[in-house]
C-alpha positions in Angstrom: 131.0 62.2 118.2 133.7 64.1 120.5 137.4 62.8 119.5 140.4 63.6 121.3 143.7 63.0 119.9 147.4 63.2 120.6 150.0 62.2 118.2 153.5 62.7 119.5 156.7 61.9 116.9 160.2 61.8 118.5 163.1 62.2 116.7 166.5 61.1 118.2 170.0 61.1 116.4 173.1 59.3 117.4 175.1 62.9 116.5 174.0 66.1 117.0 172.6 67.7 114.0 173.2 71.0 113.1 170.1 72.2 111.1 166.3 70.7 110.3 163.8 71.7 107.8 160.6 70.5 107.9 157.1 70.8 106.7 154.3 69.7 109.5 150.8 68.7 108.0 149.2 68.1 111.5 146.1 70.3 111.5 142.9 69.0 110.6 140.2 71.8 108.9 136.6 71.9 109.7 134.2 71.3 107.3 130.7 69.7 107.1 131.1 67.0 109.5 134.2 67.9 111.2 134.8 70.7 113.5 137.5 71.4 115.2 137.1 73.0 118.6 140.9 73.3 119.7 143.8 72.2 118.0 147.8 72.7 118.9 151.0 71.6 117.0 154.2 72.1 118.8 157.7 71.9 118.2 160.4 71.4 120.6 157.8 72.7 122.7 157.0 75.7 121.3 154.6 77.0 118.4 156.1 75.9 115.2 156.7 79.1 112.1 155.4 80.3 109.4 151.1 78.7 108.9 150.5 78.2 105.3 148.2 76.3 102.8 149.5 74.1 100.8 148.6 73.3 97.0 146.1 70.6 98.1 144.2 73.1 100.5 145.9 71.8 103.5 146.6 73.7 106.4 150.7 73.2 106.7 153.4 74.5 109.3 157.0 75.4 108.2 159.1 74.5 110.6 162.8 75.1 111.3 165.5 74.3 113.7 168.9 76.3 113.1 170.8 75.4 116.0 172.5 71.8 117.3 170.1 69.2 118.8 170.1 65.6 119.6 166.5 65.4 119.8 163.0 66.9 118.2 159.7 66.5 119.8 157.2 67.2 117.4 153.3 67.3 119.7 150.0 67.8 117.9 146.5 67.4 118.9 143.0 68.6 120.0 139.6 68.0 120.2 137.2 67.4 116.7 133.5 67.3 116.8 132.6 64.5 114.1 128.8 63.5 112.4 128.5 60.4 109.8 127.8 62.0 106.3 128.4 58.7 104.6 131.5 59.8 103.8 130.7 62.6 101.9 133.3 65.5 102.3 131.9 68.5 101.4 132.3 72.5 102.9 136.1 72.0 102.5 137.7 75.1 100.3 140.0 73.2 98.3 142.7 74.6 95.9 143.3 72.2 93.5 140.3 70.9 91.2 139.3 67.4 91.0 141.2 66.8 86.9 144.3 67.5 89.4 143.9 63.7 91.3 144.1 62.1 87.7 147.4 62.7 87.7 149.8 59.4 88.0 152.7 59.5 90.5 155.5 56.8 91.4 153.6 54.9 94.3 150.1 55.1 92.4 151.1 54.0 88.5 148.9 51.3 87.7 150.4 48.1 86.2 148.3 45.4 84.0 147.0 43.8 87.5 146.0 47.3 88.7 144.0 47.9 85.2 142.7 44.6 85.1 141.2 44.8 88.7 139.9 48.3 87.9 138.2 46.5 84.7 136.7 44.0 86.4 134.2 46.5 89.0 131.0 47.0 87.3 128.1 49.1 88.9 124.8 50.6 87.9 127.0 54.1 88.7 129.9 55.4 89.4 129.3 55.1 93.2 128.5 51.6 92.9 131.6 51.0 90.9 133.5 52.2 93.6 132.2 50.1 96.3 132.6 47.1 94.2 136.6 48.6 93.8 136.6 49.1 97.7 135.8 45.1 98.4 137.7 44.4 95.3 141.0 45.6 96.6 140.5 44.6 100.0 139.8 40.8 99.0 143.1 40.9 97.3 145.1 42.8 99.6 145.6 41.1 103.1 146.3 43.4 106.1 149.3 43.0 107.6 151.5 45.2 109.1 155.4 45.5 108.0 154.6 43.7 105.2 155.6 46.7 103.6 157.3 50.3 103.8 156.6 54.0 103.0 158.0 53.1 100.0 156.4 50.8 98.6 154.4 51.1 95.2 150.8 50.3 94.8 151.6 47.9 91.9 154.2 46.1 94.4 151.4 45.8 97.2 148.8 44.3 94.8 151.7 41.7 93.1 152.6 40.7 97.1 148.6 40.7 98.5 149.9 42.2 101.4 149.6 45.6 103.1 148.8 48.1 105.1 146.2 51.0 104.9 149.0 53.1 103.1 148.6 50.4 100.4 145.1 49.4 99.8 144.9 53.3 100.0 147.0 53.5 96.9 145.6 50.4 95.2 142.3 52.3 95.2 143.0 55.5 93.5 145.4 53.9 90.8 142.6 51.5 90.0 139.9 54.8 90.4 142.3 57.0 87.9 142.2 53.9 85.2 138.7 54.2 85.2 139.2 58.5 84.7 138.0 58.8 88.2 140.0 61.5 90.1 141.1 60.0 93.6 143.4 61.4 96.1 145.4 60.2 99.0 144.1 60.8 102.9 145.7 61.3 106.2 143.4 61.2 109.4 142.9 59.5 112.7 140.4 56.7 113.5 138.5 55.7 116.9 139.5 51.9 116.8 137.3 50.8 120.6 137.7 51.6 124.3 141.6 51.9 124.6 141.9 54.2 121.4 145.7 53.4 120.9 147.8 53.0 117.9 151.2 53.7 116.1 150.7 55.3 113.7 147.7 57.9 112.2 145.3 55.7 109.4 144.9 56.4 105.9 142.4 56.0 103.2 141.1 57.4 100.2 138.7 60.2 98.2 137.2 60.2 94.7 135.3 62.8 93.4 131.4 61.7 92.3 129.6 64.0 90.1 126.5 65.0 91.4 128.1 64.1 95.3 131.6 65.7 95.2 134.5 64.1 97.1 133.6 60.4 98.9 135.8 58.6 101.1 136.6 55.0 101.3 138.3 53.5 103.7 139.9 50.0 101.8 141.2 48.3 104.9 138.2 48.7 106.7 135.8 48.1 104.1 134.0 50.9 104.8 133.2 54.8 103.9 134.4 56.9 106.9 132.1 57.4 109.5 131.9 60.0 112.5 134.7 58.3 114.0 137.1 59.4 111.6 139.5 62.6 112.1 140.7 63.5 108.2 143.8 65.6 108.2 145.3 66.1 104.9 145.0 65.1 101.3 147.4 64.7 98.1 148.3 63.1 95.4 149.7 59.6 97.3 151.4 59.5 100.8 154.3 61.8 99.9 152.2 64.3 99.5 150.3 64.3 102.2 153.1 62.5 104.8 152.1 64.4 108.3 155.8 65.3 108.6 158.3 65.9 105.7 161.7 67.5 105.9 165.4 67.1 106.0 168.5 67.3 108.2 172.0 68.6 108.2 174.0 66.0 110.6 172.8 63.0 112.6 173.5 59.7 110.4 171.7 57.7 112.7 168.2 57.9 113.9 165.3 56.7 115.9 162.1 57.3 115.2 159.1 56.8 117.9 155.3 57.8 116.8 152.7 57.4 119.6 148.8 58.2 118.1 145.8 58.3 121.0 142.8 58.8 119.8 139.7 58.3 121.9 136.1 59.0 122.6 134.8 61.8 124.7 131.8 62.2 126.4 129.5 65.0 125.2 127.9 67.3 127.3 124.1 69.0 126.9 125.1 71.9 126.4 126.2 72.9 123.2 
């Protein structure tokens, strides 16, 4: 499948501010299964600094703004070329080994519920124990959106039964590290139907399969990701892989406005 996508975050601030510092996570890699034919992040409409990888393997833009400004425009997209591995995510060259996603972090520390839902999948293997985790979480967790906020820990999203994908995203891998099963936190885009609009870029999850490697599952969808799925970055929950981190100097007061597009293109004969 040909994707486009545009993802578009506008910053604006009541006061000027003075100084901003952020880190932009808004390049997707090609691997097997994903291939990305043109891609641009800009800033302020220009090219943002300094191109880096980050300790996860992703590809990560320093970017800074020394200088007063009452508004950032931050502009990244492209066009991916996608095929349905059954999630499987293989080819990518990742920096940190899979023991690294066993790690517990603020927004994935399991609780008793969280243990006791991880307890109760049982499969022939590990991949069926994951499934049976995927629909486990899901028919626990409700979808719906502002029930909660970027901050918001898995154990408070599973006590409430309410979420988003940032949520049943986190759910997953706190249940998947219970059972010793490394699992890390996803950023991407997703084709939803014709009009392709959203607010926001989707999330989902990866656990590492011996014998397979890293597998995505995609909680809020039920489903592994398919070839309409962009993946972006990975870490250890949503902090660590938030699309745009940073901080300010000045302007107490701001608005944020995120516009994602991501739609289907027609593919050509020629290859």
């Amino acid at each position: 499948m040909l994707i486009s996508v545009r993802h578009i975050t506008r910053y604006r601030y009541a006061e000027p501010v003075s100084y901003t510092i952020q880190i932009l996570r808004l390049t997707p890699l090609s691997f097997m299964g994903q291939r990305v034919l043109d891609w641009q992040v800009r800033a302020g409409g220009a090219s943002p600094g300094l191109q880096f990888r980050d300790g996860f393997g992703n590809t990560a833009h320093l970017l800074t703004v020394n200088g007063r400004h009452e508004e950032l425009v931050i502009e990244a997209g492209g066009t991916v070329e996608t095929q349905d591995c059954n999630g499987v995510v293989s080819g990518l060259n990742n920096s940190a080994p899979p023991r690294v996603f066993l790690r517990e972090t603020a927004q994935t520390k399991p609780d008793g519920a969280i243990r006791a839902l991880a307890e109760s999948v049982h499969g022939k293997d590990t991949l069926d124990q994951l499934h049976a985790l995927l629909g486990a979480v899901r028919d626990r967790v409700e979808y719906v959106a502002g029930a909660t906020d970027m901050h918001t820990s898995a154990a408070e999203a599973l006590a409430d039964g309410k979420g988003v994908c940032q949520d049943h995203a986190h759910i997953f891998i706190a249940a998947a590290r219970t059972l010793a099963i490394p699992a890390r936190y996803v950023t991407g885009y997703l084709v939803l139907g014709e009009q392709g609009t959203s607010e926001a870029h989707h999330a989902w999850a990866e656990t590492w399969v011996e014998g397979l490697g890293w597998v995505g599952f995609d909680v809020a969808n039920r489903v592994c990701p398919t070839d309409r799925y962009v993946r972006l970055a990975a870490g250890l929950d949503a902090g660590y892989a938030a699309p745009i981190i940073g901080s300010r100097r000045g302007g107490e007061t701001e608005t944020l406005d995120v516009s994602v597009t991501v739609q289907q293109q027609q593919q050509t004969a020629q290859q």
